[in-house]
C-alpha positions as CSV (number, residue, x, y, z in Angstrom):
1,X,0.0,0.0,0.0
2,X,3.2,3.8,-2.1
3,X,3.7,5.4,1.6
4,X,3.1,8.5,0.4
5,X,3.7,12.2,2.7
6,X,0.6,11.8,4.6
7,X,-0.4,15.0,6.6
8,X,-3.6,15.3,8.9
9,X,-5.3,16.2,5.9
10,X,-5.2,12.6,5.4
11,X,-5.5,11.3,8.7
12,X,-7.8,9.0,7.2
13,X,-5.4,6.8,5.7
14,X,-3.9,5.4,8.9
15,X,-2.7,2.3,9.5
16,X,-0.9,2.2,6.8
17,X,1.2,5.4,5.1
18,X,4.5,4.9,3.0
19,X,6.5,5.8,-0.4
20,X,9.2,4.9,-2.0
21,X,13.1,5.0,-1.1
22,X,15.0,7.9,-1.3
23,X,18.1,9.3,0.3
24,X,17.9,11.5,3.3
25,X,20.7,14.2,4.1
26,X,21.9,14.5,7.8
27,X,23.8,16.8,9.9
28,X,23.8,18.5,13.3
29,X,20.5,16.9,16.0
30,X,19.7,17.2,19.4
31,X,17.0,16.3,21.2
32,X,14.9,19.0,22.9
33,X,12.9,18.8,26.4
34,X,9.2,17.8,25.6
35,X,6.2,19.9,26.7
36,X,5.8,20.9,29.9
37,X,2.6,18.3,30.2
38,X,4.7,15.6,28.9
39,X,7.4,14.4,31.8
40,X,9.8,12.1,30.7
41,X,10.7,9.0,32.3
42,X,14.5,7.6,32.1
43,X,14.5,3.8,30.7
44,X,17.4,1.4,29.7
45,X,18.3,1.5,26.4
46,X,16.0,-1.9,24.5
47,X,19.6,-3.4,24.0
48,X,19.8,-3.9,27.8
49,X,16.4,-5.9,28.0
50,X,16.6,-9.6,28.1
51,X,14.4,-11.6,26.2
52,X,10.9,-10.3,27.3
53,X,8.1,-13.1,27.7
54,X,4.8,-13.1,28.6
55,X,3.0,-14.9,31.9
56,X,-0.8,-13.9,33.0
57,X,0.1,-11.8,35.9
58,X,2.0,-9.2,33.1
59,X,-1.4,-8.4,31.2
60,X,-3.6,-4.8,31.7
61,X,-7.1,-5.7,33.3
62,X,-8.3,-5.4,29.8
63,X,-11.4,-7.7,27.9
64,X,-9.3,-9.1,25.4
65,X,-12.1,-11.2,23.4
66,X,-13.7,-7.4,22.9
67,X,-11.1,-5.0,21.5
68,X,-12.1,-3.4,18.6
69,X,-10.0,-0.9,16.9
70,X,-10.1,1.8,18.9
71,X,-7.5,3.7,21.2
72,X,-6.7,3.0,24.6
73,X,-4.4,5.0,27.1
74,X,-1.5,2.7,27.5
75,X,1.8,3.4,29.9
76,X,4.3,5.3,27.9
77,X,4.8,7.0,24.7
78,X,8.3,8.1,22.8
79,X,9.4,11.2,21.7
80,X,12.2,12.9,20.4
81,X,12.8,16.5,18.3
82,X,15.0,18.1,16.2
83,X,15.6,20.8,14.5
84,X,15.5,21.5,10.8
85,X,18.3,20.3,8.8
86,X,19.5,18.2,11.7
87,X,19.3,14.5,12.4
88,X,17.3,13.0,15.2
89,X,19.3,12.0,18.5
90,X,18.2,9.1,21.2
91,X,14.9,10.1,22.5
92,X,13.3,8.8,25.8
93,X,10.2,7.5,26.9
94,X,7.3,10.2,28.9
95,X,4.4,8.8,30.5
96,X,1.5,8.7,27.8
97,X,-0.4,11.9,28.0
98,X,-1.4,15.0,26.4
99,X,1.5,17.3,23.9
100,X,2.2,20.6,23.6
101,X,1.7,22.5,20.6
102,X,2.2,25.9,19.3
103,X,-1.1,27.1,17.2
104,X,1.7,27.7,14.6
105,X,2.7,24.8,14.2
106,X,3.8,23.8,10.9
107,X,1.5,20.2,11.4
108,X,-1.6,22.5,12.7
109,X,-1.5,25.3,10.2
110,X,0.1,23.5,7.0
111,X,-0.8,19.5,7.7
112,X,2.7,18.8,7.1
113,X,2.6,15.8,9.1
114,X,2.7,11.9,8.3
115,X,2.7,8.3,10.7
116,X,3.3,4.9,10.3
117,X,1.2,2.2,11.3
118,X,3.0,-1.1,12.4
119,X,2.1,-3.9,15.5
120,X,4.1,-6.2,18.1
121,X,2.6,-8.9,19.4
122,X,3.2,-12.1,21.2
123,X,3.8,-15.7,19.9
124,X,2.8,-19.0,21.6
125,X,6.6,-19.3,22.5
126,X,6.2,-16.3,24.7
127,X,8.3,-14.4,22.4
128,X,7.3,-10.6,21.5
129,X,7.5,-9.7,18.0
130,X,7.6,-7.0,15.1
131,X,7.0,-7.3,11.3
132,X,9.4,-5.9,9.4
133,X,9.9,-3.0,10.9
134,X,12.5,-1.7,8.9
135,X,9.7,-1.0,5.6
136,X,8.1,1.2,8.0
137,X,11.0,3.4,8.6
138,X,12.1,3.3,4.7
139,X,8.6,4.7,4.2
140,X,8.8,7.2,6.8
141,X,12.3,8.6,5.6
142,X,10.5,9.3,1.9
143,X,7.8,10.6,3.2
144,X,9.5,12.8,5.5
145,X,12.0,14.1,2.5
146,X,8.7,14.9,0.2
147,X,7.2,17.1,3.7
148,X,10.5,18.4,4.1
149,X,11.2,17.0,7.1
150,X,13.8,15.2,9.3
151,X,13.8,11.6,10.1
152,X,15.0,8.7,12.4
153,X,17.4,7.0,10.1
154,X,16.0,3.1,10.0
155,X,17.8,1.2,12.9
156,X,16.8,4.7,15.0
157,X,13.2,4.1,14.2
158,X,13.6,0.3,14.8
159,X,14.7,0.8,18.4
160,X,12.3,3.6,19.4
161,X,9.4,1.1,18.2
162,X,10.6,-1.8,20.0
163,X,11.1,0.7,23.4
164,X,7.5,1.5,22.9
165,X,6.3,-2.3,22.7
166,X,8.3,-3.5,25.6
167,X,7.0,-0.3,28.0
168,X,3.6,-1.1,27.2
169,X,3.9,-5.0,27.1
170,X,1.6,-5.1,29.6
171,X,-1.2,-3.9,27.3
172,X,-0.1,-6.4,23.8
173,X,-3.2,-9.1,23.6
174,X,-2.4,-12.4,24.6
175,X,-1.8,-14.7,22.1
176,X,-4.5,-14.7,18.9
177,X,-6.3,-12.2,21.0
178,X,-5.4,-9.0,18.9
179,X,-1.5,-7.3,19.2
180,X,-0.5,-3.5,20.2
181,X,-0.8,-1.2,17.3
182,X,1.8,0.8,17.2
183,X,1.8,4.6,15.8
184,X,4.6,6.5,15.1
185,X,4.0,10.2,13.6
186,X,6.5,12.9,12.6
187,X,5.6,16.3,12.6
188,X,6.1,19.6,12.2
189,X,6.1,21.4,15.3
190,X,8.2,24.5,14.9
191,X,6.6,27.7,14.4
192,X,5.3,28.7,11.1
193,X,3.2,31.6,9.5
194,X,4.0,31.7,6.0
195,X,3.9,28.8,3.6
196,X,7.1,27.0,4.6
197,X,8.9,24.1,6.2
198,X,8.6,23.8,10.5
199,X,12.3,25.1,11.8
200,X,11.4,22.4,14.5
201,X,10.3,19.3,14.2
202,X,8.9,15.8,16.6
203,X,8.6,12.3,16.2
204,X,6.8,11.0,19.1
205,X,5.6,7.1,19.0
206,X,2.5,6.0,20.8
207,X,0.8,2.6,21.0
208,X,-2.7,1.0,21.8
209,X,-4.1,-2.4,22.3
210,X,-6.2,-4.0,19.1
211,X,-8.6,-6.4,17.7
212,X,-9.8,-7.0,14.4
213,X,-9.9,-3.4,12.1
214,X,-13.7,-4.2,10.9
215,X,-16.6,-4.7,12.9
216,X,-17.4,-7.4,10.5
217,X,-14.2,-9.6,12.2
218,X,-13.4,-12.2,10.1
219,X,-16.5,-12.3,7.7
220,X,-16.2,-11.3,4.4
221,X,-16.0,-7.5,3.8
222,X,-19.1,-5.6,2.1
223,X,-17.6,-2.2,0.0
224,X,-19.0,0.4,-1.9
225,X,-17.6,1.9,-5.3
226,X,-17.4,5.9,-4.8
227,X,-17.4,7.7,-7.9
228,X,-17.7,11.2,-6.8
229,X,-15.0,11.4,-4.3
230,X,-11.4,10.2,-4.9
231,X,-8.7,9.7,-2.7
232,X,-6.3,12.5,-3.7
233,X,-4.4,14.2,-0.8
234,X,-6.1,18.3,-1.4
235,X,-10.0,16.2,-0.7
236,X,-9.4,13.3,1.1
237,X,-11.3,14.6,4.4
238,X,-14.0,15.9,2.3
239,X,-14.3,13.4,0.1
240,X,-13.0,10.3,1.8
241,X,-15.1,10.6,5.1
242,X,-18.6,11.6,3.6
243,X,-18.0,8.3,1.6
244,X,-17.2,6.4,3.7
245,X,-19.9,7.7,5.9
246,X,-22.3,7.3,2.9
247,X,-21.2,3.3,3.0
248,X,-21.6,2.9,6.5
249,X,-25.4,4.6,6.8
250,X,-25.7,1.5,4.0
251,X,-24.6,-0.9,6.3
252,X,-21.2,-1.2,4.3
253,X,-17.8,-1.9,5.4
254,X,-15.8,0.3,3.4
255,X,-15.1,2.5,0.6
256,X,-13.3,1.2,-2.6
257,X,-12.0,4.0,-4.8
258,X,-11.4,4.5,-8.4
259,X,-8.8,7.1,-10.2
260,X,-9.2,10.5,-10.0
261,X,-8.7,11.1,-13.7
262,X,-10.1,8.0,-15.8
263,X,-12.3,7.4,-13.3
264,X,-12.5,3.7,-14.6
265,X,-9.5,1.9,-12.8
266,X,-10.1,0.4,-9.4
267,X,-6.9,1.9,-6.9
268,X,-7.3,0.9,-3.1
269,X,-10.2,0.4,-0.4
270,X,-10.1,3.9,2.4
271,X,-7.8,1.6,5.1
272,X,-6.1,-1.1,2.7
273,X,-5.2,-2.2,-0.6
274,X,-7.3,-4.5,-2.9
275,X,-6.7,-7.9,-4.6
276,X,-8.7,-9.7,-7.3
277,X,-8.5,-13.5,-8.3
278,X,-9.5,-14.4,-12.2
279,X,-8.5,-18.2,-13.5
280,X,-6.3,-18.4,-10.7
281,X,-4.3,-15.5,-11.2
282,X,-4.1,-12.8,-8.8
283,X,-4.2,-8.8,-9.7
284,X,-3.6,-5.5,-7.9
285,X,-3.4,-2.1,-9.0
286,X,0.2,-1.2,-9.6
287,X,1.6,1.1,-6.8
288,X,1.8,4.4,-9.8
289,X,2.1,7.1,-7.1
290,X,-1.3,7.3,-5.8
291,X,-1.5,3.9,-4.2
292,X,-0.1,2.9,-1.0
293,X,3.2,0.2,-1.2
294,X,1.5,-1.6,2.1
295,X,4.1,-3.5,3.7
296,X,1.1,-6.3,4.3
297,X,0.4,-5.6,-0.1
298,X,4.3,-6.4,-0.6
299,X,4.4,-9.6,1.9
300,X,1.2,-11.4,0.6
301,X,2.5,-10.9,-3.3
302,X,5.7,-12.2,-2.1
303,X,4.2,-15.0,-0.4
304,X,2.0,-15.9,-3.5
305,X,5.1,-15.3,-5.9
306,X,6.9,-17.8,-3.7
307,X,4.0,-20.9,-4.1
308,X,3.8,-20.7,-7.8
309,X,1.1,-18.3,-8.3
310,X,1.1,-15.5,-11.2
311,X,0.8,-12.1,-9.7
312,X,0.3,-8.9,-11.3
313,X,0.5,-5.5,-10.6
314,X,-1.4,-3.4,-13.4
315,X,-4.4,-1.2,-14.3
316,X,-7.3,-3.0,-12.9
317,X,-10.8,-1.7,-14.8
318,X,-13.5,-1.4,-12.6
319,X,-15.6,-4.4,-15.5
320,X,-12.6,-6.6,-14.7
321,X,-13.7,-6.6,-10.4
322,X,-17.1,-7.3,-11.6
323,X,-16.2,-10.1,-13.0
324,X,-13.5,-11.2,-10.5
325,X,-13.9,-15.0,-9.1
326,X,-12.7,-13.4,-5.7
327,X,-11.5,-10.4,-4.3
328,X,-9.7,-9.7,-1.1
329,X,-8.0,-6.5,0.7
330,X,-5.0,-6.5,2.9
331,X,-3.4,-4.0,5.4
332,X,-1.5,-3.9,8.4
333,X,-4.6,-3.1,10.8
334,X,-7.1,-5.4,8.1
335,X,-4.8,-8.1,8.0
336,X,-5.8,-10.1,4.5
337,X,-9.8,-9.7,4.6
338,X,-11.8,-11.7,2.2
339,X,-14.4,-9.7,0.2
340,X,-17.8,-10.9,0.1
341,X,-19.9,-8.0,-2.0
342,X,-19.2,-4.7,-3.7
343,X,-21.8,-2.5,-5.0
344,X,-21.0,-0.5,-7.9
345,X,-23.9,2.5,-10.0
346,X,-27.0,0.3,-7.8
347,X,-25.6,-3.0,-8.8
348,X,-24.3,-5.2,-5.9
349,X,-21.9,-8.2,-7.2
350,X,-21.1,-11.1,-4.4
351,X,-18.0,-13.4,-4.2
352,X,-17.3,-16.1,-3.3
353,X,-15.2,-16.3,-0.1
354,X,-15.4,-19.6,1.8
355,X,-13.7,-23.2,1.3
356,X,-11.4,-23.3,-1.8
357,X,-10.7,-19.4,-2.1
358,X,-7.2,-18.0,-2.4
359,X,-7.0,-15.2,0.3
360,X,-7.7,-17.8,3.4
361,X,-4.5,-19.8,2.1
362,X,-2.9,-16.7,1.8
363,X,-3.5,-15.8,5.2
364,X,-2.4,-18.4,6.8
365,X,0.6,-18.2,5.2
366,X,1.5,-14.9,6.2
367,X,-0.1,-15.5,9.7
368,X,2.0,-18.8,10.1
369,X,5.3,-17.0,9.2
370,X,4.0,-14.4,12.1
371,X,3.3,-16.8,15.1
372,X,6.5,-18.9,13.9
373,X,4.4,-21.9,12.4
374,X,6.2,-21.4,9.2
375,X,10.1,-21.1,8.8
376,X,10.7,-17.5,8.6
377,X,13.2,-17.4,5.7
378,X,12.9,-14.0,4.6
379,X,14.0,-12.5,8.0
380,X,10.8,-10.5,8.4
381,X,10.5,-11.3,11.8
382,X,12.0,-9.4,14.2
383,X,12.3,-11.1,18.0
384,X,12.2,-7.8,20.8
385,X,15.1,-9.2,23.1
């Protein structure tokens, strides 16, 4: 799902921002003192933990067979800032809590903003884990160079998330219970009035326990084709949340979107990208600069690539899903989500999405790699020790 610069414009497209690789420059950092409603606490660094596992006395008085997706004050949050043309230094962990912000702030006044999206969670072997981490920090360095904007170089990023996870292990789901969602954003905080970069700017890391994305769980999906709103960064709050309000008053799932300028070719669903299945081959639309490269998009077509099946990544005409033998979405807070209807100009076309479907293999493929079921040869799973 290409991480693009995602501000809070385009808050809407959490869980799951990103773009493609590009160098970053670096120079002088520091890390400034955090708000004054933001008091910091001192921690080890992660590479003094041991390896962390889980027992019943460790977990948050929490209902874990009820989660949802929604947030929940954990323990701790990271945060760090720098200033412009710098480089970000070791940040520390502040209890989790309100921030500061100027009213001209570059993120406030100018939405020059973006986040990642990314989970840890715990294995049967008591082990707590990330997924390939380092894709979300590749995405947040290009995204941060197209917003003008500092970032964590990749192994910073890495050890700020896993800090985050192991202060709030308390609150990650027991095993196949859900995982801890974890949110890192960058932003411009410096003081701005005219059209301009932040001369200051934060990257502060929060995180929050999670179920299942859709209320639906793990039935098929239900989405509705918008045609009158597209997903282009200068409308996405206008357009993307009266559609997907539209769908929801409908009893819908989600939104599925089709290009701004054709508006014939299918791009991505409002929280995650889309898949169709025709003869046994499987499609998505080609990440062209408007799509989001998904880190959960890039694993499943590697997964598929790897068992023989024909993937490809092209134009995808809006006919062409209506005629799909399946369809399926994945993203990093949807997981790989079977699709049982869209409904397209008053016409609503079902799928099939039980026994013998694609997606379901495909899932437990990328969920057996997860939990350790499946040899992890890629080296996308990163142990928290």
């Amino acid at each position: 799902m290409i991480s693009r610069m995602v501000s809070f414009r385009n808050l809407v497209r959490s869980l799951r921002t990103g773009s493609r690789v590009s160098k970053l420059k670096s120079s002088n950092c520091y890390t400034s003192r955090t708000a004054p409603s933001v008091q910091p606490v001192v921690e080890p660094s992660p590479c003094s933990y041991k390896i962390c596992t889980a027992s019943d006395d460790d977990y948050a008085n929490m209902d874990w067979d009820n989660l949802g997706f929604n947030p929940r004050p954990t323990d701790y949050m990271y945060i760090t800032k720098c200033s412009r043309g710098g480089s970000f230094e070791e940040g520390h962990l502040s209890r989790y809590g309100n921030i500061e912000l100027s009213p001209s702030s570059g993120v406030l006044n100018y939405g020059q903003g973006l986040y990642e999206g990314t989970k840890a969670y715990w294995r049967e072997d008591g082990r707590l884990c990330l997924f390939r981490p380092d894709q979300n920090a590749i995405r947040m360095q290009v995204g941060a160079e197209r917003m003008c904007m500092p970032s964590p170089s990749i192994h910073q990023f890495i050890e700020a998330v896993k800090l985050t996870a192991l202060a709030n292990k308390r609150w990650v789901p027991p095993p196949g219970k859900g995982s801890l969602y974890i949110r890192p954003l960058l932003m411009g905080s410096g003081h701005v009035l005219g059209l301009g970069p932040a001369p200051e700017c934060t990257f502060l890391i929060y995180a929050t326990p999670v179920g299942n994305y859709f209320k639906e769980g793990l039935a098929p999906l239900n989405l509705f084709i918008e045609e009158e709103y597209h997903e282009q960064p200068v409308e996405v709050l206008e357009g993307v949340l009266k559609a997907l309000g539209r769908a929801k008053s409908r009893g819908l799932s989600d939104v599925l979107y089709l290009d701004s300028v054709n508006k014939r070719n299918i791009e991505e669903v409002s929280s995650c990208n889309i898949f169709i299945v025709k003869d046994n081959v499987i499609s998505t639309p080609a990440t062209n600069g408007t799509l989001l490269e998904g880190v959960t998009r890039k694993s499943i077509i590697d997964i598929a690539l790897d068992h023989g099946y024909q993937v490809k990544e092209r134009c995808i005409p809006v006919e062409e899903l209506m005629e799909a033998d399946e369809v399926f979405c994945t993203g990093t807070a949807a997981g790989v989500a079977g699709v049982g209807s869209i409904t397209y100009q008053g016409k609503r076309v079902e799928y099939k999405s039980s026994d013998g479907c694609l997606s379901p293999e495909l899932l437990s493929m990328y969920m057996g790699i997860q939990k350790g079921h499946i040899v992890d040869k890629k080296g996308w799973i990163l142990e928290i020790e």
